[in-house]
C-alpha positions as CSV (number, residue, x, y, z in Angstrom):
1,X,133.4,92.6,70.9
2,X,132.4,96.1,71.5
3,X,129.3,95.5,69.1
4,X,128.4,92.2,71.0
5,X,128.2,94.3,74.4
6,X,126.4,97.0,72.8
7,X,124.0,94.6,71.7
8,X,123.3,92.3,75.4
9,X,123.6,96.1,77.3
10,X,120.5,97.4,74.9
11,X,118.4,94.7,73.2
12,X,119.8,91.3,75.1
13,X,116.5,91.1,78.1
14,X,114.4,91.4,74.8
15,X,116.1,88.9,73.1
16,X,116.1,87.0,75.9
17,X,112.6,87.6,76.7
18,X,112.1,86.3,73.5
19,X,113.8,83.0,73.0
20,X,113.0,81.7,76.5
21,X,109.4,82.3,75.5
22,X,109.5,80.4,72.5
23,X,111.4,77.5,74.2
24,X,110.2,77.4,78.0
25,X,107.0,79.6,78.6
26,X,105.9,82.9,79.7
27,X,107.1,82.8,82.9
28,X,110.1,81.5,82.5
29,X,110.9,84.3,79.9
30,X,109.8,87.0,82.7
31,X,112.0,85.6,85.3
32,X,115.1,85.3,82.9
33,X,114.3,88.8,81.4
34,X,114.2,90.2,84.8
35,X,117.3,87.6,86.0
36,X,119.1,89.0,83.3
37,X,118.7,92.9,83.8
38,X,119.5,92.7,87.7
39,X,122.8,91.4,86.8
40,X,123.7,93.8,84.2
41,X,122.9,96.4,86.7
42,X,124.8,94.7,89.1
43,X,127.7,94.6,87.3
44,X,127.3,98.2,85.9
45,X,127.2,99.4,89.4
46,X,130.6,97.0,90.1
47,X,132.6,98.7,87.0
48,X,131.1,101.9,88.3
49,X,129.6,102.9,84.8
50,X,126.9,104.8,84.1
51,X,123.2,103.2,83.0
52,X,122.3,103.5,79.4
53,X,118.9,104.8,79.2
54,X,117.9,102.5,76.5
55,X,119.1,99.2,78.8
56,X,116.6,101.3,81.2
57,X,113.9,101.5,78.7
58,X,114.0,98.5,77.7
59,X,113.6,96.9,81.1
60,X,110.5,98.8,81.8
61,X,109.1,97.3,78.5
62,X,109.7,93.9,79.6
63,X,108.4,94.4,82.6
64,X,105.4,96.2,81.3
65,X,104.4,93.3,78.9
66,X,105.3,90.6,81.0
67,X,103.1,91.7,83.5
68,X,100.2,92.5,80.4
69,X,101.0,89.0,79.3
70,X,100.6,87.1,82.5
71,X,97.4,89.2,83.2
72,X,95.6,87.9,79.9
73,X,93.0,85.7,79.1
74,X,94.0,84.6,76.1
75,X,97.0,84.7,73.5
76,X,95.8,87.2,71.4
77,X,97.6,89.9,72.6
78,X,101.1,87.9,72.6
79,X,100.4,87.6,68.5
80,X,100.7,91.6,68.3
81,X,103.0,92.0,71.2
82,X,106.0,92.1,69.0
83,X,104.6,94.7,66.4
84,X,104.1,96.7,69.4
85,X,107.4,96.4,71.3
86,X,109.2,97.4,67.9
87,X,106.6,100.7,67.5
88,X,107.8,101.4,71.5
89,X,111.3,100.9,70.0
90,X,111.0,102.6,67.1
91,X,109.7,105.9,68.9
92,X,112.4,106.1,71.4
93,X,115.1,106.2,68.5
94,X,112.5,109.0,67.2
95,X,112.3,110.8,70.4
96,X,115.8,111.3,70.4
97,X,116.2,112.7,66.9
98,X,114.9,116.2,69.1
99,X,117.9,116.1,71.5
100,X,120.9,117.4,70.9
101,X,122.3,114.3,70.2
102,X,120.6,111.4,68.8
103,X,120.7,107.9,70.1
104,X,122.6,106.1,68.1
105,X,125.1,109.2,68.8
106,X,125.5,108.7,72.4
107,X,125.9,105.3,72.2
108,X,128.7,105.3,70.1
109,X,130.3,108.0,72.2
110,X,129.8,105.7,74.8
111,X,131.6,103.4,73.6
112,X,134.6,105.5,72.7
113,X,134.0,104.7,68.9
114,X,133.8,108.5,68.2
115,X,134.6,111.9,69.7
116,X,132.8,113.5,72.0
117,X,133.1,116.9,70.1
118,X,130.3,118.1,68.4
119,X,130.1,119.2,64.9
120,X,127.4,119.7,62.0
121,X,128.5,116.6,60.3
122,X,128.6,114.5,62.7
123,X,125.4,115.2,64.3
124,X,123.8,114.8,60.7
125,X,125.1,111.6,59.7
126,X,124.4,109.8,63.4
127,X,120.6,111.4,62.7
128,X,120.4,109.6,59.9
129,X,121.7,106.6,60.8
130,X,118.9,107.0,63.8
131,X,116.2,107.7,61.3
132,X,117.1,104.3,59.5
133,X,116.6,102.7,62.7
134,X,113.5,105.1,63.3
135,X,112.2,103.5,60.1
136,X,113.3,99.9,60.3
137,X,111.5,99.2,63.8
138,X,108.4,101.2,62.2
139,X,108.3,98.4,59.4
140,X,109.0,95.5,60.9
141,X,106.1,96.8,63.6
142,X,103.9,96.9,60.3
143,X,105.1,93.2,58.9
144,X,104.4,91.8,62.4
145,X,101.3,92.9,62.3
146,X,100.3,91.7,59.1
147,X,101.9,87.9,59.9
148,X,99.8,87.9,63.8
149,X,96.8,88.8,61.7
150,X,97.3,86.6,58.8
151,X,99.3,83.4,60.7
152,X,98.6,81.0,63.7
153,X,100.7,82.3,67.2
154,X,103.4,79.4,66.2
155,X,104.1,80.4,62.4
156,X,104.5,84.0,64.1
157,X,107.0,83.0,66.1
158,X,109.1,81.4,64.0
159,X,108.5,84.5,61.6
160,X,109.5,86.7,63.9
161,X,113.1,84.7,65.0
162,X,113.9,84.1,61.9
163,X,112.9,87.6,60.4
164,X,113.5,89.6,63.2
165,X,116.8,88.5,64.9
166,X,118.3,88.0,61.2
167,X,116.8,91.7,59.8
168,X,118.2,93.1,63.1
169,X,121.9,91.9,62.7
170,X,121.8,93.0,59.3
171,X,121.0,96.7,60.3
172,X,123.5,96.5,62.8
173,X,126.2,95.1,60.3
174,X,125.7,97.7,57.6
175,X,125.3,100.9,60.2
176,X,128.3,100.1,62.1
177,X,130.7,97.9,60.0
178,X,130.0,100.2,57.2
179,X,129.7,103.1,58.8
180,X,132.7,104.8,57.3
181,X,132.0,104.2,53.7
182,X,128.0,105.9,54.4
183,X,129.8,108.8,56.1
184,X,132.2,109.1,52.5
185,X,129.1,108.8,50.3
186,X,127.3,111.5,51.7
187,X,130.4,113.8,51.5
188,X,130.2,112.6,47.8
189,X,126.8,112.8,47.6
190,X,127.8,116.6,49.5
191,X,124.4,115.7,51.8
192,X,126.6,116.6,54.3
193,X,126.2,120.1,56.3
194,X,130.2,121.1,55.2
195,X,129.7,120.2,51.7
196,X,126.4,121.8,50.7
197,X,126.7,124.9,48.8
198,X,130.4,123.8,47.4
């Protein structure tokens, strides 16, 4: 349940943006995108909990390319508009590889998953886990490229639900449901800031 909420608080106006687009229209997608993040604010403010700054961030994007979308001529710019959201995406998680703690770090302090101590080891291993998602939205930012400037606006589309919601999922699976057995291999790999030098 946890990883459901984590999901709708950070990604779900993309997703939304997203699917209501394919199905119903540009406009429609805006206005349940934007729908969508006024009540998750609302009810943040309700439970008295703090904003996440990526549910922040990504409102501003889809408001941002709503508003690019709906002041184009033409399609075009819809085809790349995905390879660009996930390079937007892709350099937050980057940007906060020079805090003190990373992303993926915070959230899952946030969530009460982990300690809010710091250590060596732990601020390693959630870097790395925020460089894999660093380099995941990079590439799929690449493949959508390629597929909006090899395919029609509808095969990219289906391309990108298919590949994108399914290759997201995935990440999500293996970085959090496996998240225990990646922190043992890299004490047995000794990658780990405690280990090296033993």
């Amino acid at each position: 349940m946890k990883i459901i909420n984590w999901v709708l608080e950070n990604f779900g106006s993309i997703i939304l943006f997203q699917f209501t687009h394919h199905f119903y229209g540009l406009k429609p997608a805006i206005a349940a995108a934007l729908v969508f993040s006024v009540v998750q604010i609302v009810v943040l403010k309700l439970k008295k909990r703090p904003f996440n700054p990526f549910m922040i961030f990504s409102f501003v994007l889809i408001c941002g390319f709503g508003l690019v979308d709906l002041l184009s001529a033409n399609a075009e710019f819809f085809k790349y508009e995905s390879g660009i959201l996930s390079l937007f995406i892709g350099a937050y998680f980057g940007i906060s590889l020079f805090r003190p703690k990373s992303l993926v770090e915070e959230v899952a302090e946030q969530q009460g998953r982990v300690s809010t101590e710091s250590s060596p080891d732990k601020t390693f291993f959630f870097r790395l886990i925020t460089l894999f998602w660093l380099l995941y939205f990079v590439a799929k930012a690449l493949i959508y490229f390629w597929i909006a400037s090899t395919s029609s606006i509808t095969e990219s589309l289906i391309f990108r639900t298919l590949f994108g919601t399914g290759s997201f999922y995935i990440l999500l699976a293996i970085t959090i449901g496996f998240s225990q057995q990646i922190w043992n291999l890299l004490l047995k790999l000794k990658w780990m800031p405690s280990t090296r030098g033993e």
